[in-house]
C-alpha positions as CSV (number, residue, x, y, z in Angstrom):
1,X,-11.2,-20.0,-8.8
2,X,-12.0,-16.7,-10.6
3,X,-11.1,-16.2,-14.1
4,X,-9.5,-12.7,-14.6
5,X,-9.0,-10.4,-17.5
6,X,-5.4,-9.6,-18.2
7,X,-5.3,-6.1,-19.6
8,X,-1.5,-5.6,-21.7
9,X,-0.9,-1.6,-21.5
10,X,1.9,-0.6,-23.7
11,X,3.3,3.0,-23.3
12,X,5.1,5.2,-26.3
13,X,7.3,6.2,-25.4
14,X,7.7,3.8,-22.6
15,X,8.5,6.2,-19.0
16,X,8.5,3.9,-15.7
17,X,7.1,7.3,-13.2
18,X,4.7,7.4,-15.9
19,X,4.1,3.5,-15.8
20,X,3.9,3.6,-12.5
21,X,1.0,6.7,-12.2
22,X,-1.2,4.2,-14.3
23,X,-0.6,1.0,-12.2
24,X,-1.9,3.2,-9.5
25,X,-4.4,4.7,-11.0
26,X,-6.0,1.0,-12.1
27,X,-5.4,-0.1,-8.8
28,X,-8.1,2.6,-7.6
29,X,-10.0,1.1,-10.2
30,X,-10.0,-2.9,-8.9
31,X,-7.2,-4.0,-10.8
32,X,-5.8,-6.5,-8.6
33,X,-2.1,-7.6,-9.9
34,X,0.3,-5.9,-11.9
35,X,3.3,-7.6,-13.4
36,X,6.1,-5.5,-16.0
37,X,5.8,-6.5,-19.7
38,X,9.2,-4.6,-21.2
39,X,7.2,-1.2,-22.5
40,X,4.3,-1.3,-20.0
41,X,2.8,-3.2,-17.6
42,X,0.0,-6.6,-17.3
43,X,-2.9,-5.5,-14.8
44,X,-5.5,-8.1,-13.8
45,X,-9.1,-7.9,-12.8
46,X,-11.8,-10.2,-11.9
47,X,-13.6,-11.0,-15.3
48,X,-16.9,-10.1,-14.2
49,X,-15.7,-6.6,-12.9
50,X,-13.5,-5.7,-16.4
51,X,-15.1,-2.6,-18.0
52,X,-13.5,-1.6,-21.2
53,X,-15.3,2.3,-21.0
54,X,-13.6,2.1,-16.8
55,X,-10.1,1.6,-18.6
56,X,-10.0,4.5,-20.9
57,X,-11.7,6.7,-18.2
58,X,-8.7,5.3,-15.9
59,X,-6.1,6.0,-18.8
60,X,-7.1,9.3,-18.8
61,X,-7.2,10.0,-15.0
62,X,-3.9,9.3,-15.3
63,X,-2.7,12.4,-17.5
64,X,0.3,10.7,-19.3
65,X,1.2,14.0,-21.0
66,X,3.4,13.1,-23.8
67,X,2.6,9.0,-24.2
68,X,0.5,7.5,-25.7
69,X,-1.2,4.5,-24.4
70,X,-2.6,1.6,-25.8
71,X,-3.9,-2.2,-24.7
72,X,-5.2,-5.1,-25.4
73,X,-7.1,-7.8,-23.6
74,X,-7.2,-11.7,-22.7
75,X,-9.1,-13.7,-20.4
76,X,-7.3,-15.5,-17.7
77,X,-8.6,-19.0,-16.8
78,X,-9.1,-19.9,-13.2
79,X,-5.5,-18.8,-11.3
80,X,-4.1,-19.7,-8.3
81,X,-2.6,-16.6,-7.4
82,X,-0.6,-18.2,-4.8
83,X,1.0,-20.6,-6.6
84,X,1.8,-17.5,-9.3
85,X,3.1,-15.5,-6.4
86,X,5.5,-18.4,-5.5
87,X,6.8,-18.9,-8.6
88,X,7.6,-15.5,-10.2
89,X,7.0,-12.6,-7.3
90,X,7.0,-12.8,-3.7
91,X,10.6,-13.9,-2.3
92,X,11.5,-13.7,1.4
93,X,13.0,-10.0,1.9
94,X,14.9,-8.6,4.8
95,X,14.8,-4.7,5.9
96,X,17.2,-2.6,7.7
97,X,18.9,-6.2,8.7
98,X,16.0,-6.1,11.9
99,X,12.7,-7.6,10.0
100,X,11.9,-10.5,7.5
101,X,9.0,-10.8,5.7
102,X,8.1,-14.7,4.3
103,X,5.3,-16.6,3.1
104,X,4.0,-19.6,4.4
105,X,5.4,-21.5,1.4
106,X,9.2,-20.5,2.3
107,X,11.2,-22.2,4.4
108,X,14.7,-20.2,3.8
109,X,15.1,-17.1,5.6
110,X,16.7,-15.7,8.3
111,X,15.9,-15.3,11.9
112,X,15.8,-11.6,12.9
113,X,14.1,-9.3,15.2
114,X,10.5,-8.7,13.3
115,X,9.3,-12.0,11.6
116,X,6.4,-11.3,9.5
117,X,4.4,-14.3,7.7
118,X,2.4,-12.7,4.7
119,X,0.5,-14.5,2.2
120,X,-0.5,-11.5,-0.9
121,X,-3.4,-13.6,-2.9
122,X,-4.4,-9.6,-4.3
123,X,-3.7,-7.2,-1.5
124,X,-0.4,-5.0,-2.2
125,X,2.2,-5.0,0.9
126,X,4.9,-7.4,1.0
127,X,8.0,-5.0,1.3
128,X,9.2,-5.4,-2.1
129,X,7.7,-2.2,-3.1
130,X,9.8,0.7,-2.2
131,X,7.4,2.6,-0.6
132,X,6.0,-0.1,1.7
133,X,10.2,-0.8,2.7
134,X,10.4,2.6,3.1
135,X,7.6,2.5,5.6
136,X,8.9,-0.3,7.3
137,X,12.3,1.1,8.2
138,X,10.6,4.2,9.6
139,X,8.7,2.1,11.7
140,X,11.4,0.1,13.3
141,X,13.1,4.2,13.9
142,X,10.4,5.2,15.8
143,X,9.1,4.2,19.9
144,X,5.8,3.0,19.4
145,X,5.8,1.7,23.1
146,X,2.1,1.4,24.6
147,X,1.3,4.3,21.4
148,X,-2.0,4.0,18.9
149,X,-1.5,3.7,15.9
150,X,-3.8,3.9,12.7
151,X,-3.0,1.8,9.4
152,X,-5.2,3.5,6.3
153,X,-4.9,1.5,3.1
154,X,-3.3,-1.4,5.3
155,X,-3.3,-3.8,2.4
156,X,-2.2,-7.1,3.7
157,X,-2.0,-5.8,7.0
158,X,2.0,-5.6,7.1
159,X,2.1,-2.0,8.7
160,X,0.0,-2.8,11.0
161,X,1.2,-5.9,12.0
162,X,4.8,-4.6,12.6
163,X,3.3,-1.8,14.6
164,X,2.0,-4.7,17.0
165,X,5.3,-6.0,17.5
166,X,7.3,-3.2,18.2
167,X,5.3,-2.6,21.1
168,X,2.4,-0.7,20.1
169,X,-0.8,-0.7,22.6
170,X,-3.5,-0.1,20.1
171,X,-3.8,-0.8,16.1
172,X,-6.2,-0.3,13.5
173,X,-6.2,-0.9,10.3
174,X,-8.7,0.5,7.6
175,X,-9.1,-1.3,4.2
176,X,-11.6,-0.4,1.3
177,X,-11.0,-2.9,-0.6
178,X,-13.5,-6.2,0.4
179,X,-10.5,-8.7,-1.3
180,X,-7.6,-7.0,0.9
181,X,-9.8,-6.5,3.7
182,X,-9.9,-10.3,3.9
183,X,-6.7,-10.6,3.2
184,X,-5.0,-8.8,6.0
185,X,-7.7,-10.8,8.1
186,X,-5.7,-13.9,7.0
187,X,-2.2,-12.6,8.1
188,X,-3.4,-10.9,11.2
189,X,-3.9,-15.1,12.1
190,X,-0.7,-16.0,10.8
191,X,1.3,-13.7,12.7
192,X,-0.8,-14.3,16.3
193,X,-2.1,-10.3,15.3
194,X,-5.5,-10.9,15.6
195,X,-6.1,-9.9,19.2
196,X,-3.8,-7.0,18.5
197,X,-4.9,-5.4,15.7
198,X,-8.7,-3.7,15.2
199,X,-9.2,-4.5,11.1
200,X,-12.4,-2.3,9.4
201,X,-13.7,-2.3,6.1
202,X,-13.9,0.7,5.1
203,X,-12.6,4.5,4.1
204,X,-11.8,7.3,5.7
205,X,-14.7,8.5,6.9
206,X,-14.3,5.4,9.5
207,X,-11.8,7.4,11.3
208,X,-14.5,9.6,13.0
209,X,-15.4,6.2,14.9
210,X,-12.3,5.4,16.7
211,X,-10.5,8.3,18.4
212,X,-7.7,10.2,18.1
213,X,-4.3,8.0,17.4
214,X,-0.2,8.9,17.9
215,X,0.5,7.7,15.1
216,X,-1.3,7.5,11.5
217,X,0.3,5.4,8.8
218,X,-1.6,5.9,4.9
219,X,0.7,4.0,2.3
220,X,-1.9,4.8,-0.5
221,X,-1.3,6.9,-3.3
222,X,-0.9,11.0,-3.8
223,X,-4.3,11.9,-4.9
224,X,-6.1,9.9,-2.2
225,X,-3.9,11.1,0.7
226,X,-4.3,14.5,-0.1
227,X,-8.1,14.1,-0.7
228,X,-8.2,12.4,2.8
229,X,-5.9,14.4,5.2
230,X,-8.1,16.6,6.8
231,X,-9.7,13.3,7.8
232,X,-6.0,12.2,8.5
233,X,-5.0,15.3,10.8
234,X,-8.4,15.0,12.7
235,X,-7.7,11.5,14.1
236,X,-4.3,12.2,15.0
237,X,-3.5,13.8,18.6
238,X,-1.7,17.1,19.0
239,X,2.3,16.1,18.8
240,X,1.2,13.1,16.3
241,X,3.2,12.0,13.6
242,X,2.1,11.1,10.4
243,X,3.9,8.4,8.2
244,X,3.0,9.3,4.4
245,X,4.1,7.2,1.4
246,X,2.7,6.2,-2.2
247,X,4.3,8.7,-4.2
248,X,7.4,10.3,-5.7
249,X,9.8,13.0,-4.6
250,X,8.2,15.1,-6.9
251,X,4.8,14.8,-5.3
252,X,5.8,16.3,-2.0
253,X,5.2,20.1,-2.7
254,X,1.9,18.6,-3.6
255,X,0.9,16.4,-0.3
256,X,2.8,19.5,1.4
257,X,0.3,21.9,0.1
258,X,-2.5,20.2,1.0
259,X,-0.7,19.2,5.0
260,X,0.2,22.9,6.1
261,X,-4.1,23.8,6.5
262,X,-4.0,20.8,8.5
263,X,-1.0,22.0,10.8
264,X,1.2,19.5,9.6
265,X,4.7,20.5,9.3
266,X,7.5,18.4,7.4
267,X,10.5,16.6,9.9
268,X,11.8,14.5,7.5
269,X,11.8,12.3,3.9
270,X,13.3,9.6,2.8
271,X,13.4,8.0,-0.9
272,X,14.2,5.2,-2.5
273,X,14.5,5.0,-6.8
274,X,12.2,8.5,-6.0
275,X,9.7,7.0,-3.9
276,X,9.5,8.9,-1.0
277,X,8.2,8.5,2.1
278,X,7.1,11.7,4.0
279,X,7.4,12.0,8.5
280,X,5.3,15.2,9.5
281,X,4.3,15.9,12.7
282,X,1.0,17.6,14.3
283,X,1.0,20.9,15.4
């Protein structure tokens, strides 16, 4: 087992949006798991890969106007992540009363429509999230019936799983991260997916490889998506629709901004504790 460096951030004074700008902003940077600690938060990286100069430049990519931010570290012997996401995180969730999402290691949940086995280890995407729900119900709205679909950022693979099962005829899912990457591999087995769904390893430039889907799904995070869109809009058919989500309600003029170039026009949002997630369509 790896040992990991935990890395305690404490915020003055102590904002949650704020908060939650850094945990993404580290997670860009290979921090792994995240876990609240009352004024901040505990982010964890692989030992060998902690760079204390990486955290301030990350602390500052962030722009916390207004806090200030401080940390401190400790090593982490050899965890089984597993066993820690058993014990204190991952519990068997139900969303929009048609899909469950469960872990190998539970046994009491109900039977609905969408089953969906995931097991974490390090890759983000087990519903809890809002922003990963939120893309969940929007799924089970929409007729993905013999449509393609594109997963960016899929993470454990859960987007693109459920896109399998409600009926979808071709699925990829693109994943930078190596850990994740082999992660989703994992619960593409456990759900029967693997024949289903295309995994690469990779970013976005990996969409010029594959043809143009009906649907593109990028649960990532504001400044990537809007980095990435053009890449977005140009593997997405006339009359796609793009699912959009890692960000806030008061990130959308932003993403928006950067969509309109790209012919993408707004049809809908939905939000959740000010998570949002964004439907546009392709002009």
């Amino acid at each position: 087992m790896n040992n990991y460096m935990k890395v305690a951030f404490s915020l003055t004074p102590y904002d949650e949006m704020k908060c939650d700008i850094l945990v993404s902003v580290l997670a860009d940077y290979g921090y792994e798991c995240f876990e609240p600690a009352g004024d901040g938060t505990n982010a964890y990286i692989v030992a060998g890969d902690y760079d204390a100069a990486a955290v301030e430049k990350a602390v500052e990519e962030a722009a916390l106007d207004g806090v200030r931010v401080t940390w401190h570290t400790e090593e982490i012997k050899g965890v089984n992540w597993n066993e820690e996401w058993e014990k204190n995180y991952f519990k068997p969730m139900t969303i929009a009363g048609r899909c469950v999402i469960h872990s190998t290691f539970h046994t009491d949940y109900p039977k609905l429509e969408y089953e969906i086995v995931i097991d974490p280890k390090m890759a983000f995407g087990t519903g809890h999230h809002e922003t990963t729900s939120l893309m969940v119900e929007q799924i089970l709205r929409e007729d993905l019936t013999g449509k393609s679909v594109i997963d960016m950022g899929t993470g454990t693979g859960i987007l693109a799983i459920l896109a399998s099962m409600c009926g979808a005829d071709k699925v990829t899912g693109i994943e930078i991260d190596e850990d994740a990457y082999l992660n989703a591999v994992d619960n593409l087995r456990l759900n029967g997916a693997e024949n289903k769904v295309g995994l690469i390893h990779g970013d976005a430039s990996a969409l010029a490889g594959i043809g143009r889907a009906d649907v593109l799904l990028a649960n990532i995070n504001r400044n990537i998506i809007t980095a990435d869109i053009a890449r977005y809009r140009a593997a997405l058919k006339d009359g796609g629709i793009m699912l959009l989500s890692g960000f806030y309600v008061e990130d959308i003029p932003v993403v928006m901004e950067a969509a309109r170039p790209q012919d993408l026009q707004q049809v809908l949002h939905n939000e959740k504790n000010r998570w949002v997630m964004l439907k546009l369509t392709a002009e």
